[in-house]
N, C-alpha and C positions, 0 to 999 in steps of 0.2 A: 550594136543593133542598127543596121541599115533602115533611113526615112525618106522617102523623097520629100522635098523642100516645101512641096506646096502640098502637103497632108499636116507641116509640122504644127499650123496652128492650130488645128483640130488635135492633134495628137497630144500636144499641150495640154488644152482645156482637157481633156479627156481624161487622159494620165493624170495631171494632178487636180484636177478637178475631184475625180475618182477620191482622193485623202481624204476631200471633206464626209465622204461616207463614213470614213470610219468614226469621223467625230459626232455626227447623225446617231449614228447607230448603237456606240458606246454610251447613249446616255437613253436608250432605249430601256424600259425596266426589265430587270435580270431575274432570273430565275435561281433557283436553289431551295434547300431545307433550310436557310438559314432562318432562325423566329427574327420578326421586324423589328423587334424590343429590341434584338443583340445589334443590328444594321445603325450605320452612323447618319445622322440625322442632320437638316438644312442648317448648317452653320448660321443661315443668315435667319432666319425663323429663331434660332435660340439667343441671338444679339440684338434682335427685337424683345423679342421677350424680356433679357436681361434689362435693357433699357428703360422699359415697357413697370419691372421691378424698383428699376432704381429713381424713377421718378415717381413711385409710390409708396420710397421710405421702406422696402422690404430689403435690407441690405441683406441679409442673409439669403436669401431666395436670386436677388440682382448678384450677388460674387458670385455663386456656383453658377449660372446660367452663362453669365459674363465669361468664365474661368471655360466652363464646356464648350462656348462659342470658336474659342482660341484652338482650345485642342483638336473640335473637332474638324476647322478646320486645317492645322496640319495633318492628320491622320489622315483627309481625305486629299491632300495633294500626297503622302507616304504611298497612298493603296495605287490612284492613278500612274505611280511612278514604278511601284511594283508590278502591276500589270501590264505595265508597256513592254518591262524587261521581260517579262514572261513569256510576254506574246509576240515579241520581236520576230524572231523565228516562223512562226506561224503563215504559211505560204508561200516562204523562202522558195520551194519548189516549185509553184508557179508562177513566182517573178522567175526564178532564174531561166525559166522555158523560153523568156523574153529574149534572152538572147542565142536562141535555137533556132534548130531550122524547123523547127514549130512555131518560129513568132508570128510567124505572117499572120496570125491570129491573135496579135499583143493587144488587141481592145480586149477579148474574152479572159486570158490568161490575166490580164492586169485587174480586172473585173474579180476572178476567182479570188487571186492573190488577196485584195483587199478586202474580198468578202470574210476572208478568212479569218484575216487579222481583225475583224470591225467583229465577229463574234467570239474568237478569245478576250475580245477587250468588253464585250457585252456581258457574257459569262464571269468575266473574272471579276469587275468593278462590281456588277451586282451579287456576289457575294456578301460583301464588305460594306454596301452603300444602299440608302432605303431610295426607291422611286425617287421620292421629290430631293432626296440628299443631292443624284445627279444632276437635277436641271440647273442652268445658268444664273449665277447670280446677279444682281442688278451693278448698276457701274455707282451707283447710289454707296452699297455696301463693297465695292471695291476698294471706293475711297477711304470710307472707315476705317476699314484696315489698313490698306498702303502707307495710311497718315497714323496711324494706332490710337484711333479714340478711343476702343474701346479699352485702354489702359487708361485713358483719362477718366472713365466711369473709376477703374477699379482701382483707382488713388483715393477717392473719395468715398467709395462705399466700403474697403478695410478702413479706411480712418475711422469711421463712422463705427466703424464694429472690432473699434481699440486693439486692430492687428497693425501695429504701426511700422513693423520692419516690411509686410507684404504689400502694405502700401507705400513706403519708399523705395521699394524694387518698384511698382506700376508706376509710379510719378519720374521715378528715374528710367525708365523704359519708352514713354512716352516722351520725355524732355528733350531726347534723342533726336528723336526725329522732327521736333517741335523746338528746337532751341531761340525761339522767339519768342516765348510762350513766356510773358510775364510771374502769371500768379503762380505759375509748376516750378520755375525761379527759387521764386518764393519759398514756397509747400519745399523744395527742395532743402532749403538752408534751414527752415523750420525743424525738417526730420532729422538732420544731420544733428543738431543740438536736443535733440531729445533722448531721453533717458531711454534706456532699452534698444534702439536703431544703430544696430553696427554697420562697418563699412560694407560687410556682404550683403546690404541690402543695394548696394548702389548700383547693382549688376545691371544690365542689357539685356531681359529676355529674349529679344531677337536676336543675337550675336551670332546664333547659331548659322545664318543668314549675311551677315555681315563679316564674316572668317577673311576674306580676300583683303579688306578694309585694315582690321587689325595688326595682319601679318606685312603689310604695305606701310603702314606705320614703323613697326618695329623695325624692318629694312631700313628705312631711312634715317631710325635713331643709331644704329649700328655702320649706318654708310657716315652720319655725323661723327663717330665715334672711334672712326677707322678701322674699326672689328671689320675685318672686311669677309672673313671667314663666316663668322655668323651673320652676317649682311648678305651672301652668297646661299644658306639656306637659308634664310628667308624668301630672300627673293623667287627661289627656285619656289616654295610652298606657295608662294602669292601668284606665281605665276599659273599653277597646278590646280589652285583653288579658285582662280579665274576661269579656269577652264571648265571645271566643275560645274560652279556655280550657271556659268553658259551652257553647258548641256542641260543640268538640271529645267532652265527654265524654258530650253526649246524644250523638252518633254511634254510641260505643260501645255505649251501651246498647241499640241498636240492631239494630245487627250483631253483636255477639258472642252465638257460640252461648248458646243457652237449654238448660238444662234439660229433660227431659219431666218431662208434668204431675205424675205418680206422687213424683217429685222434687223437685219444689215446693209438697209437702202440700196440694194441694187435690184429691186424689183421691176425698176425702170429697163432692166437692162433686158434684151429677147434673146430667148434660146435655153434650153437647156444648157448647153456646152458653156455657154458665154456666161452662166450664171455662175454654173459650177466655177469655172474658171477664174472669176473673180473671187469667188470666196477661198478657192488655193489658196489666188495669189493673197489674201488676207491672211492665210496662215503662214505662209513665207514673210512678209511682213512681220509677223509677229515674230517668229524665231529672229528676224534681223535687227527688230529692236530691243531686243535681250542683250545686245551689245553695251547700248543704254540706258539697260534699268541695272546691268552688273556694275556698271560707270559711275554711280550715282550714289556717293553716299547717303546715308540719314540725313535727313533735315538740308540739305542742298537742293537746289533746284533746275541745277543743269549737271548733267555728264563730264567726268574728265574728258577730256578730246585723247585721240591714240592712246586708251587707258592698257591694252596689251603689249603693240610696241613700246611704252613709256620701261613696263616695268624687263621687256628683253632690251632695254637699252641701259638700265641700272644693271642686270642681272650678266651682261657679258661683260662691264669695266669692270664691278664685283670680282671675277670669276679671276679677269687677268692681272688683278693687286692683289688676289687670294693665292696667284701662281698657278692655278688651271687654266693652264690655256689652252689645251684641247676642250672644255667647258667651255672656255669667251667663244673658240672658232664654231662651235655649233650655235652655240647661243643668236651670234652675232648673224652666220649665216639662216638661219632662223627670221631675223628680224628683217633681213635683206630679199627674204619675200614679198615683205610689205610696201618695202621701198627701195627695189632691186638697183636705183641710182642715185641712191644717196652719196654723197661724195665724202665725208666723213666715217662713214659706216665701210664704204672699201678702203679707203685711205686705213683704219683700223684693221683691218683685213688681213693686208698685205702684212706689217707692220705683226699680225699673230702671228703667219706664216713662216715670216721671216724667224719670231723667238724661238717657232715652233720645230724649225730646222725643214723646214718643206714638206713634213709629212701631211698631208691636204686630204689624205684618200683612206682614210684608218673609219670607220664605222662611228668612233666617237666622233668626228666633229664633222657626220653629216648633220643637215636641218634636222631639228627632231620632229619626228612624225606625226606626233598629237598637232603641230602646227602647219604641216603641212596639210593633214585634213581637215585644217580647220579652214586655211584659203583657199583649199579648192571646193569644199564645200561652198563657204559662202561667195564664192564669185558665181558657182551655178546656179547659185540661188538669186544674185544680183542677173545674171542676166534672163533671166524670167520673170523678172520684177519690172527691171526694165523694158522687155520686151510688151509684158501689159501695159508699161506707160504710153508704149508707143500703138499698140494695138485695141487696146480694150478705158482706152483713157482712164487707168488706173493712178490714182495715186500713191507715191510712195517719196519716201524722205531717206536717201541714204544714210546712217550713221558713219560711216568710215570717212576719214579725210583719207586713204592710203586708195582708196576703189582707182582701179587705172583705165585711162580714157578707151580703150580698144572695149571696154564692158558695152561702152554705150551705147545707143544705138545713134549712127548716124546724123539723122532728126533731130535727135535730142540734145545732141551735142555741144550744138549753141549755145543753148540756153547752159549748158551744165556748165560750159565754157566763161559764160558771162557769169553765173553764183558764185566761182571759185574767185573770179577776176573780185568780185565785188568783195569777196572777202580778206583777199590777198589788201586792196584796201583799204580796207576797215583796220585790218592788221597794223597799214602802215601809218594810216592814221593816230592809231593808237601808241606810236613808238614817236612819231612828230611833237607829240599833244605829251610827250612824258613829262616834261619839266610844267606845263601848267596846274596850275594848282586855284581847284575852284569851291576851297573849304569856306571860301567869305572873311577867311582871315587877311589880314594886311604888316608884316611888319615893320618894325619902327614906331611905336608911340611911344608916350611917356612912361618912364620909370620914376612912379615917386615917392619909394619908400627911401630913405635915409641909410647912407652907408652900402647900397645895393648898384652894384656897375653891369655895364653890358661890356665882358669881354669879347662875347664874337658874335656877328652877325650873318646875313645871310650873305654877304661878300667872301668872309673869311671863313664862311661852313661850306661854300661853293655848292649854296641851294634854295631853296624855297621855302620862307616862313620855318627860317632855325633862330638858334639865340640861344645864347651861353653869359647867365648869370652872376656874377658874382657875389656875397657878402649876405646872403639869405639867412645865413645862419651865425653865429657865435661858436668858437669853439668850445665853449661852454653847453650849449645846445647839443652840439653833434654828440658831445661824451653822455649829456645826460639818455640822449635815443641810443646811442650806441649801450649803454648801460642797461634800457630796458629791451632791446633786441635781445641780448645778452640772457638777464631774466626769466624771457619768457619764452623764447628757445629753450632752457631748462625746461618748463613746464611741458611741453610737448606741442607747440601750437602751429600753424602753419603747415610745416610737408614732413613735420614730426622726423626731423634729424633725418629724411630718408636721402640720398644721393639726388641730385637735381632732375627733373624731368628733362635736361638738355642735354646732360653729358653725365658718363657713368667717373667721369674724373674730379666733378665735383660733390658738394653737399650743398644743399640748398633748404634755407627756412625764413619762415614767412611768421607775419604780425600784422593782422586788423584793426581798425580803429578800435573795432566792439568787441574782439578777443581782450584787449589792451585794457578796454573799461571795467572789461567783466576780473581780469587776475587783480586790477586794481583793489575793485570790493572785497576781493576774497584773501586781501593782506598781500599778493604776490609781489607786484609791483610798484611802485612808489605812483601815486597820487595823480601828482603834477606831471612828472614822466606823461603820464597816458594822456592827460588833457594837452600837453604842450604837440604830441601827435596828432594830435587830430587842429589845433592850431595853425599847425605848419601846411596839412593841406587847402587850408583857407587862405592863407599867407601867399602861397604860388597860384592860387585861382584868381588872386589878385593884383599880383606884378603879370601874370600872362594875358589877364584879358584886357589888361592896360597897354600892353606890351603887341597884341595882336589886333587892337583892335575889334574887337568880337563885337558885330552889330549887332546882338540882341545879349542875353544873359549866359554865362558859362555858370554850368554845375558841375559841382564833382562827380563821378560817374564811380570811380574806384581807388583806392588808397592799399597799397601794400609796401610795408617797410619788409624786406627781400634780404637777405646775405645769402652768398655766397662764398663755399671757403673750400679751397685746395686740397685734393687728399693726399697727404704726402705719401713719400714713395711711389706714386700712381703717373707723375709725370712727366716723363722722359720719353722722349721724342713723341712729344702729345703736338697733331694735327688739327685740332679741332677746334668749335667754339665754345665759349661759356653760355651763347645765345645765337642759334643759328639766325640767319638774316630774314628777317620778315618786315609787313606793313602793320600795323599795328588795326585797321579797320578793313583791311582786304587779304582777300586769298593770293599770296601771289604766285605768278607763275614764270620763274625766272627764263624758260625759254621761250616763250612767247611774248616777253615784257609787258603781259598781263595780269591784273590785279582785278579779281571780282570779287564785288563788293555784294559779296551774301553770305548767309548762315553756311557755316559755322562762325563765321567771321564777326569782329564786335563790331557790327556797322553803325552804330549808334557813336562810334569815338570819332571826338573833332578836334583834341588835339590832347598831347601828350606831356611827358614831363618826368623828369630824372630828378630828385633833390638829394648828392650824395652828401655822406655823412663821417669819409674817410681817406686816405692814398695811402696808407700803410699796409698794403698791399702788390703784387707782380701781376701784370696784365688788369685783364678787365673794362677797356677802354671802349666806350660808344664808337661805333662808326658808322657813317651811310655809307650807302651807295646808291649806282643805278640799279635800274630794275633789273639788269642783269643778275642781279645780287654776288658780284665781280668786282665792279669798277670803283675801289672807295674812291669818295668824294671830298671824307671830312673827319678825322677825330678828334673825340674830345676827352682828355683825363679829367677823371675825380678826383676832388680834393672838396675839404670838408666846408657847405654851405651853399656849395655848384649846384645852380640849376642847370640842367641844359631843357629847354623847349621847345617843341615841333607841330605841327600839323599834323594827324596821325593816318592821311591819306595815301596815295599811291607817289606822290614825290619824297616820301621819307624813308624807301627800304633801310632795317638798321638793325645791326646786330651787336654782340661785345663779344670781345675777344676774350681766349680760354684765361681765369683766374689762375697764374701755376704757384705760388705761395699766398699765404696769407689770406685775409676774411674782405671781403668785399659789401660793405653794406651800403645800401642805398633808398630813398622815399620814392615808389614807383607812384606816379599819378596819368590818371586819366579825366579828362571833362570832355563834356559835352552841351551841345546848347537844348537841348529838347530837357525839358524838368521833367517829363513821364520817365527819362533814364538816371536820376540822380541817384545817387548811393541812398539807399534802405536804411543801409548798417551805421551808416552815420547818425539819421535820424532816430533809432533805435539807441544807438550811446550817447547821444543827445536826452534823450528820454529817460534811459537810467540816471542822470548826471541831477535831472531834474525833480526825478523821485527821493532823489536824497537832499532837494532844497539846493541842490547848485544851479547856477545859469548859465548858459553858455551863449557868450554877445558875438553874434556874427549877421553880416549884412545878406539880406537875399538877394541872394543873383540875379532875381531876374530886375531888378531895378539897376539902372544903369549907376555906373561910378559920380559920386559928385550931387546926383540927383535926389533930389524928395518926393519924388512921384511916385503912387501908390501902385506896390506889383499889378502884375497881369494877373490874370487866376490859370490855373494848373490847364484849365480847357483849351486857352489860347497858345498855350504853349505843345499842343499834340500835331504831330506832324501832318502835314493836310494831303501826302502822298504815302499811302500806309503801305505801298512795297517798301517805305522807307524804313520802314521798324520793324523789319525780321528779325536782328541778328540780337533779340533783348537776352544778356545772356553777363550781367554786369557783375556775377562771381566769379569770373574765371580768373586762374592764376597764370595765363600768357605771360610773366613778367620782362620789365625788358632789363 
């Protein structure tokens, strides 16, 4: 379709200006026989209500209302998404005249076209949807959702109405996206121990939704695992499901009612065209941050960065240690859209071609398609985004780091110029500043319990705030834990004898202080065994914060006595780890040598702790690294009464090496200095201990070592910058 240059910016606003009708129009009320009774109703109207319920003790009345809210509304993004495909077509004819020798009349034809489409989408939604079901909901009730309150209502009103497995599905459904959230923690470990709540309550009812997330996980457990064949579909599903998931929510943004203009503050702005035009470009906007909300797991609060190319950069090594390598050369050529000069990515290239024997030009390993219209889509879409920045002073925030400088527009370009420069900075900043470590810990102080040495320090760990123990334990001691690990592994407790969540080449099982207390009463265990557990984590709370210097109080935060053991036969030419490398309080990101420190992540750990309990055992040895999660720095073997301890921040990446014979058991600990995150479960076997007339003498932490001064109270102790306490989440079995 021929424009002259100086029509284009009217042609613009016009044309896509023109979209926003249809979103005007499709939320217009719809005609049909359908009775209003049968029509889906204001999602946000019945999650008031339920609320409206459950603060007036009508739990039966608040779940169905509550329950209906949810459903109804996914059925009414179902019907909007059915309608679109319906209506797809609808005008096709007179768009396509656009590019005739009829268009000289492309305002009228473009006019019909979307008339068109704006009432199959009128007629069809209102079928399915009452009047007010269509109008826009408030950003009030977006949030509820987005964030899943209204699961936290419906934790509490089945509790309430003694359906206790439907409420550990809402409490677990919620906690998700909420993994900050102290008291659902809680409510969670509660449910788990109650009679009648099996592990199928602990499901995800949004998962349905989160599918890319899953399957992104599982690739990486299989890329750990060197399954590279099943790592290969995965990755292929995660990438497919990315894809999805990105269509799916440009849809929406599509079809769901709009705003009028007056409502989307550009009422300031004059003109018809110039109004339209801005609310387009709002809909292009939105389709472009759908990059960013598929980016985004639950309960995180920023985007993976390159979350597509990430996974066609897993998805073509995959492909070529699977032995597809006409698979890597599409894949790879794929990804080299994104970043047509990357120099790794051709140097890989070549390097296929070459295995490949020179066949370059076979249909399988052109780009595959679905991604080539995914960039040419979204650059047309970046440069009418952009072209508003520069004409209509629109705002707009690119998601992509891959967008390439010829999009921009000239003007712009400085500034886009200086963002990228400032961040290219911040980057390097952040790679300078790796070895600082600003936990407040200091090491070198006293050690002085009797019989206790310091084998290595942070000289001989080649790191920041490390330190290796010796003499913590008796060999006596280690045989009697090792005895009750033993035990209570029989009994079923921990990861219930199931293969380790790291590696399918091991087995892994786990022991609580208050699992430990509880087989105690019930004859399983021996007595003292379980008290002298929960001793030991007191015992190292006390050589580390002597040892670290901790300027205020260290508490225990989580206690897991851990084995690991070897599945024979399963060994041979094993590649992998017992415990892939990570930071124990940050998300790391080994190619960026970034570590963010948010939810999912336990951000509440300040330092860490190994107390092993044997070396009769093959492999399994602690090591750091850099944040490469590459470069080790430092290992250290187990042997029985070894501490080793750390700083649990971004100077500590650290992994163990694959277990290939033999059982590996070790006292995993975690503390922290804030008492809002001390172990529950401690206190809890502390309490049973007491109910039966025992004592348990132990110093509170928050009084310093040495000192008679009377604690703080629990208030003074809450952190006074509360982004700091997202990540409350002190059940998890990350072990290390």
């Amino acid at each position: 379709m021929a424009l002259h240059s100086d029509h284009f910016t009217v042609y613009v606003a016009f044309y896509f200006g023109l979209l926003a009708l249809l979103n005007f129009t499709s939320a217009t009320p719809g005609g049909g026989s359908t009775s209003v009774s049968s029509l889906l109703q204001p999602y946000d109207f019945l999650y008031y209500s339920g609320v409206r319920s459950y603060f007036g003790g009508e739990w039966a009345k608040a779940a169905e209302l509550l329950e209906k809210a949810i459903v109804t509304k996914e059925s009414l993004l179902r019907v909007r998404r059915q309608c679109h495909d319906n209506c797809v077509e609808a005008g096709r004819e007179a768009f396509n005249k656009l590019d005739s020798a009829e268009g000289s009349l492309w305002d009228l034809w473009t006019l019909d076209w979307m008339q068109q489409r704006a009432e199959c989408m009128r007629f069809c939604i209102g079928r399915s949807v009452s009047t007010t079901g269509q109008l826009p909901v408030s950003t009030d009730i977006e949030y509820e959702f987005s964030s899943r309150n209204p699961y936290n209502f419906l934790q509490v009103t089945y509790y309430k109405l003694e359906k206790l497995q439907k409420a550990a599905s809402a409490a677990h459904t919620y906690f998700v996206a909420n993994p900050s959230h102290l008291e659902m923690r809680n409510n969670i470990e509660k449910y788990r121990r109650m009679e009648g709540v099996t592990d199928d309550a602990f499901q995800d009812r949004e998962l349905e939704h989160e599918k890319h997330w899953a399957l992104y996980d599982a690739a990486l457990q299989f890329e750990a695992s060197s399954d590279w064949v099943r790592a290969t579909q995965n990755w292929k599903a995660c990438v497919n499901e990315t894809l999805r998931q990105t269509d799916e929510c440009r849809v929406q943004c599509e079809v769901a009612s709009q705003p009028l203009p007056e409502d989307r503050g550009v009422d300031s702005v004059d003109g018809v065209y110039e109004k339209a035009a801005v609310l387009s470009l709002s809909l292009l906007s939105c389709r472009q941050s759908c990059v960013t909300q598929v980016a985004t797991r639950p309960g995180r609060i920023s985007a993976q960065e390159d979350f597509l190319p990430t996974q066609l950069e897993h998805l073509h090594i995959a492909q070529f240690k699977a032995g597809d390598i006409s698979g890597a050369v599409q894949t790879l050529r794929s990804l080299l859209l994104f970043y047509p000069t990357d120099k790794d990515s051709v140097d890989n290239l070549q390097l296929y071609y070459e295995t490949l024997g020179g066949d370059t030009e076979s249909p399988g390993t052109q780009p595959a398609q679905e991604i080539v219209r995914y960039i040419s889509r979204a650059l047309e879409e970046k440069k009418l985004l952009y072209f508003g920045m520069e004409n209509l002073d629109f705002t707009f925030t690119d998601p992509d780091l891959w967008t390439p400088e010829d999009v921009v527009p000239e003007p712009l370009r400085e500034n886009w110029r200086a963002e990228k420069e400032k961040m290219n900075e911040k980057m390097k900043e952040g790679e300078q500043q790796e070895e600082v470590d600003d936990s407040g810990f200091f090491a070198g102080g006293p050690i002085r319990q009797v019989g206790v040495t310091i084998t290595m320090d942070d000289e001989l760990l080649n790191g920041t705030n490390r330190v290796v123990l010796d003499g913590v334990m008796t060999e006596k001691e280690c045989d009697k834990i090792l005895q009750l690990a033993k035990s209570a592994a029989s009994a079923g407790d921990g990861y219930r004898g199931r293969r380790s969540p790291h590696t399918p080449h091991e087995t892994f099982e786990g022991l609580t202080v208050l699992r430990a207390v509880k087989l105690a009463q019930d004859g399983l265990v021996n007595q003292t065994d379980a008290r002298l557990l929960h001793e030991l984590g007191e015992r190292v709370r006390v050589l580390l914060h002597s040892y670290f210097r901790s300027p205020t109080g260290l508490f225990i935060s989580f206690t897991h006595l851990v084995c690991r053991s070897a599945i024979t036969g399963d060994q041979e030419g094993r590649q992998d780890l017992s415990h892939p490398v990570h930071v124990d309080n940050c998300l790391l990101e080994p190619e960026t040598n970034q570590c963010w420190r948010e939810p999912p992540a336990f951000i509440h750990r300040d330092l860490s702790a190994i107390l092993y309990l044997n070396d009769n055992f093959d492999g399994g040895e602690l090591f750091f690294t850099n944040r490469d999660a590459k470069t080790v720095t430092a290992r250290v073997k187990p042997s029985c009464g070894r501490v080793v301890g750390f700083s649990s921040g971004p100077v500590n990446p650290h992994g163990v090496t694959a277990v290939t014979s033999g059982r590996r058991c070790a006292l995993a600990l975690w503390f922290t200095k804030e008492k809002l995150y001390r172990d529950m479960e401690r206190e809890e076997a502390e309490a049973l201990w007491a109910a039966d007339g025992h004592s348990v003498v132990k110093k509170d932490p928050e009084e310093k070592e040495g000192s008679a001064s009377p604690s703080k109270n629990a208030r003074s102790q809450a952190p006074k910058d509360r982004s700091k306490v997202r990540g409350r989440v002190t059940g998890g079995k990350d072990e290390l």
